[in-house]
C-alpha positions in Angstrom: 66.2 77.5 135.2 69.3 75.3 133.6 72.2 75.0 135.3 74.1 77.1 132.9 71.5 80.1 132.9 71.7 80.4 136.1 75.7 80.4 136.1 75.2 83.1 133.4 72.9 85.4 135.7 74.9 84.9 138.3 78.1 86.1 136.6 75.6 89.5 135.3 74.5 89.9 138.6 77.9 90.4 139.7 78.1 93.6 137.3 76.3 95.6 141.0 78.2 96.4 143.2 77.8 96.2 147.1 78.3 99.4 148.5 81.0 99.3 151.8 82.2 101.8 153.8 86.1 101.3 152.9 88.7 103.7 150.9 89.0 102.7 147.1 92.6 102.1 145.9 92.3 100.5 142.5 90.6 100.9 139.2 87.1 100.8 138.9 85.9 98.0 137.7 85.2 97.2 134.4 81.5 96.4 133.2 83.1 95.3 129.8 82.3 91.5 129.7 84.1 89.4 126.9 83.5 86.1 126.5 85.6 82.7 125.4 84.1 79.7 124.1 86.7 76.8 124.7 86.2 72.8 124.5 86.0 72.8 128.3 83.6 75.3 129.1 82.5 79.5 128.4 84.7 81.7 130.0 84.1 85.7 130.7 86.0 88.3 131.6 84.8 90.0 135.1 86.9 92.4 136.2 90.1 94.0 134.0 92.1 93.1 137.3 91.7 90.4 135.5 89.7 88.1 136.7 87.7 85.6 135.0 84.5 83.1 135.6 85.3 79.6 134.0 81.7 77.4 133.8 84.0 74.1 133.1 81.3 71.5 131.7 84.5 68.9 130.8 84.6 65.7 132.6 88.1 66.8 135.0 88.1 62.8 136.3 88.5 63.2 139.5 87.6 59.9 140.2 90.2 58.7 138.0 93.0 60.9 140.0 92.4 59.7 143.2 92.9 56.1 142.3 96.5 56.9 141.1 98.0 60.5 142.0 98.2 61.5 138.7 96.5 63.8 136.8 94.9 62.3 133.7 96.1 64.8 130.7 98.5 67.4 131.1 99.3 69.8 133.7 100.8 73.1 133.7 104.3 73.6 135.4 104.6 75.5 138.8 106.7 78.5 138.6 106.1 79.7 142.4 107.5 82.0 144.0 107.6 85.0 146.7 106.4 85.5 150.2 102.9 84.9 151.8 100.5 87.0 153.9 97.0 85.4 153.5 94.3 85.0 156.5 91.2 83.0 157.1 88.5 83.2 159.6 85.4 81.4 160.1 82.3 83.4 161.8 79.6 81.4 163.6 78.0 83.5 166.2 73.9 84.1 166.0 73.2 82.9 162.3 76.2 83.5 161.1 77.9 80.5 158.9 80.7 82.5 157.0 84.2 82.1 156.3 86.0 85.1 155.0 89.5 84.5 153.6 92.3 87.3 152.0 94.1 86.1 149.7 98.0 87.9 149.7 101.2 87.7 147.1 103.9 89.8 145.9 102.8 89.4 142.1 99.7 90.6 140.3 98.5 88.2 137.7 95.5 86.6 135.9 92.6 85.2 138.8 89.7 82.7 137.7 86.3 81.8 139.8 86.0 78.1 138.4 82.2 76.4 138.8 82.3 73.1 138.3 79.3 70.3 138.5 80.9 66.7 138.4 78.5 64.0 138.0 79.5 61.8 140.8 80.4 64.9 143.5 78.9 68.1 144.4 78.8 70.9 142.6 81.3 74.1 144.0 83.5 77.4 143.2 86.6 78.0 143.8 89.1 80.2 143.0 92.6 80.3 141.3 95.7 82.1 141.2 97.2 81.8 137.7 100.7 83.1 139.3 102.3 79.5 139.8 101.6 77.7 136.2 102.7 78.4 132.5 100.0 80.2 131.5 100.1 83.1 128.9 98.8 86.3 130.5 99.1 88.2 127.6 96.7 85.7 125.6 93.2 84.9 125.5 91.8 82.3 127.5 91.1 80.7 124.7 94.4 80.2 123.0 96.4 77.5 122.1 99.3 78.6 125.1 96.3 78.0 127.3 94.1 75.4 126.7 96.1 72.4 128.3 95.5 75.7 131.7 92.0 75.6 131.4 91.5 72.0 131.6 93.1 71.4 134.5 92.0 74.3 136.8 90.0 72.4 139.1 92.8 70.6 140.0 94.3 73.8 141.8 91.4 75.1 143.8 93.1 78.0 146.2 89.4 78.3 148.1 86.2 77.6 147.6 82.7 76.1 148.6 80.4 73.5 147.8 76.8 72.8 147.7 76.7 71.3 150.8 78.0 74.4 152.5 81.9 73.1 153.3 84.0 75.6 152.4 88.0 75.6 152.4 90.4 78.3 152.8 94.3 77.7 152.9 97.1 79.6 154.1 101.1 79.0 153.4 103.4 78.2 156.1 107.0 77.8 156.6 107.2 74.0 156.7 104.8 70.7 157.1 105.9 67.2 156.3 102.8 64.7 156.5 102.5 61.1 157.1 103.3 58.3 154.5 101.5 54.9 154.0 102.4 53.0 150.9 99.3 51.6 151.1 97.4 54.9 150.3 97.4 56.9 146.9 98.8 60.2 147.3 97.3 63.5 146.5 98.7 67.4 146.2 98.0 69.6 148.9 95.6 71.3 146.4 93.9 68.4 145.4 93.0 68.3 148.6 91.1 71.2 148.6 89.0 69.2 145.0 88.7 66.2 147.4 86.2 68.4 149.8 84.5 70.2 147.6 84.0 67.4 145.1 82.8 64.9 148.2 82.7 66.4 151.6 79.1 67.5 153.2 80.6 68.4 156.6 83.4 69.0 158.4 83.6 65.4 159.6 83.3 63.7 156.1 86.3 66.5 155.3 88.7 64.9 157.9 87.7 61.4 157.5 88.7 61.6 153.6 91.7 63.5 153.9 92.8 60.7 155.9 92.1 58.3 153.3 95.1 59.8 151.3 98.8 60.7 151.8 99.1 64.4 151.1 102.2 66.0 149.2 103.1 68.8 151.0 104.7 70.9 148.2 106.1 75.0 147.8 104.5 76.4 149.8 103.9 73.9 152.2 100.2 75.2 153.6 97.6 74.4 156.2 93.8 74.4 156.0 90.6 76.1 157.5 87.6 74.1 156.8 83.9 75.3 157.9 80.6 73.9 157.2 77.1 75.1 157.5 76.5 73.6 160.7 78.9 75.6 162.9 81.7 73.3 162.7 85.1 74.0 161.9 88.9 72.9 161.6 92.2 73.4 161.2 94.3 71.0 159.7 98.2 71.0 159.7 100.8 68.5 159.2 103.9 68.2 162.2 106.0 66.0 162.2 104.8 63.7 160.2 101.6 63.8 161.7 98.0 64.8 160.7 96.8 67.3 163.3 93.4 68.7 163.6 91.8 71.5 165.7 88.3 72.0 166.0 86.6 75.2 166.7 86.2 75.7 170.5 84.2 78.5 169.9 82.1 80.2 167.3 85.2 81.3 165.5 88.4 80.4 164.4 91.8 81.9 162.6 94.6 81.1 160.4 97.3 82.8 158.8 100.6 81.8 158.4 102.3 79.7 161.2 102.0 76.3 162.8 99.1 76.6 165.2 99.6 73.1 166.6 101.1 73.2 169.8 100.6 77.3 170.5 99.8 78.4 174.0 97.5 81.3 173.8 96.0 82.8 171.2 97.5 86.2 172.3 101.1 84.7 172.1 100.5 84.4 168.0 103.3 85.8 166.3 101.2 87.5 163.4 99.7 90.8 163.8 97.1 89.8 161.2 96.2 86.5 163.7 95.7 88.8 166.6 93.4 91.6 164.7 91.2 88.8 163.8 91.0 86.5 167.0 90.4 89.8 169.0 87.7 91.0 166.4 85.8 88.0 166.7 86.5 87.0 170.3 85.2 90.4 170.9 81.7 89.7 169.6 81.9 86.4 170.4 81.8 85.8 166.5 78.7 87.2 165.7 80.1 89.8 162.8 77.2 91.0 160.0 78.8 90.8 156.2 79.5 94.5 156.3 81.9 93.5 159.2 83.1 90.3 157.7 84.6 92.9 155.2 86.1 95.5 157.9 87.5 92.5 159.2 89.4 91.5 155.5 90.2 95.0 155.1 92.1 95.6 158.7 94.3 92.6 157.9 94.6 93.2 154.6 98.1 94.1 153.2 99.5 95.7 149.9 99.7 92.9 148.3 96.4 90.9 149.2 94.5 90.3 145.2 91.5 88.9 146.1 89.2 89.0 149.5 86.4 86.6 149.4 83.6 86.0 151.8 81.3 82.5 151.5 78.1 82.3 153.3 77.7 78.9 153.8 74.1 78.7 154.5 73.2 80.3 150.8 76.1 79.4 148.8 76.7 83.1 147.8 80.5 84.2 147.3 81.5 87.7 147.3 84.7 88.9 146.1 87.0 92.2 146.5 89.8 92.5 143.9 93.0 94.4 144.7 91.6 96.0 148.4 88.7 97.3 146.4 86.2 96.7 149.2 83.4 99.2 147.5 82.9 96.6 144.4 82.1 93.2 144.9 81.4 90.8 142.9 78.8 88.5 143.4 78.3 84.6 142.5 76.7 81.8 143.4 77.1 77.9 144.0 75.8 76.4 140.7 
């Protein structure tokens, strides 16, 4: 089956819902799918949350970025804004290879799953939050007002996960300032996110690329949790100036939104969100089925969390809960 067909069933497939034994607390979602033809790929409409599937075919060069820093056509402008409440864990007990990742802010907006295939990287999703750029909510995808949008989504990946099983979640924190070599090109702290999916197939390969760049913390400043299908993951943060990393030391490991460099105990976290899930998956030693995986999202979810997602990294299948509506998810699939 072509690449595109199977992107195309994938997004159908996504019209059945999983069934989960949570309350329901937002519309039901629509099975109305409308779809954009635009010069860098077929968009449809998902969800009336909204949310929309982006198959970009367009050459993004990537390549061409991380020689210089600088985005090669035009970008958006940031208008962020607003507090932050988002959490990540990864799940490695038994079979398990999943990292499961809410994704929390004050304003409701437009949300796009963006598959992309570049010829010289691996293919991936990811996910964006259309809250921080210039883009016309009130428009089609495909209008003029946001064109210039489309073409440069892959560039702000908020999650995702690539072919190779490596997937990324990111959380804001309250400050980071990384290390600077002249020598190096420097990146944006989403970009970042591009550089694994695009060309990491394990944890390992993750770190030693990041360290290949300087990294512009920006607002928010955030931190990472990066998982692969092997079992390994990693936090990485930026103190001081520094790059730190923190592997897993067990089949689990957590992130929301403080500095975890330097803490003493888990159970001295100041996040209630931190605590539910370290004690959730310390509890069964992170062995959690996907029906759990989405309890878990659910107990540290908040009012304002917009999407959940789950990735299985051994399959490449991505689930996703819109607006704490953990009885319909939608369903995709690495292309």
């Amino acid at each position: 089956m072509a690449l595109k067909q199977q992107l195309l069933v994938s997004l159908i497939i996504s019209i059945c819902f999983f069934q989960c034994a949570c309350d329901k607390d937002s519309d039901p979602v629509s099975t109305t799918y409308i779809t954009y033809d635009t010069p860098y790929g077929t968009v449809t409409q998902v969800d009336e949350y909204p949310l929309f599937a982006l198959d970009y075919t367009f050459d993004y060069r990537f390549d061409e970025y991380l020689q210089t820093g600088s985005i090669p056509f035009h970008g958006p402008g940031n208008t962020n804004s607003g507090n932050y409440y988002c959490t990540c864990f990864a799940a490695f007990g038994g079979n398990n290879r999943l990292l499961g990742r809410n994704y929390d802010w004050p304003e409701a907006t437009s949300y796009y799953v963006v598959f992309t295939r570049p010829s010289n990287g691996f293919s991936s999703v990811s996910t964006v939050d259309l809250t921080f750029f210039e883009y016309r909510h009130d428009e089609s995808p495909d209008s003029d007002d946001n064109l210039d949008m489309l073409r440069t989504l892959p560039y702000y990946p908020f999650d995702g996960m690539n072919e190779k099983g490596v997937a990324v979640g990111m959380n804001a924190i309250p400050g980071a300032r990384s290390p600077y070599d002249p020598s190096k090109v420097t990146i944006g702290e989403l970009q970042l996110i591009r550089l694994v999916l695009d060309k990491a197939s394990s944890t390992r390969e993750a770190l030693a690329l990041i360290r290949q760049y300087n990294i512009r913390m920006e607002i928010p400043p955030i931190h990472y949790l990066i998982a692969d299908s092997s079992g390994q993951s990693v936090i990485v943060e930026f103190v001081d100036g520094h790059m730190e990393t923190l592997e897993n030391p067990d089949p689990w490991q957590v992130t929301t939104n403080f500095v975890i460099t330097g803490l003493s105990s888990p159970q001295s976290a100041p996040c209630w969100r931190y605590l539910t899930a370290y004690e959730t998956l310390s509890n069964s030693n992170g062995i959690i089925s996907g029906d759990d995986a989405w309890q878990l999202l659910q107990n540290v979810s908040v009012p304002s969390t917009r999407w959940s997602t789950v990735f299985n990294l051994r399959n490449g299948q991505v689930q996703i809960a819109l607006g704490r509506d953990y009885e319909n998810l939608h369903f995709f699939v690495v292309p």
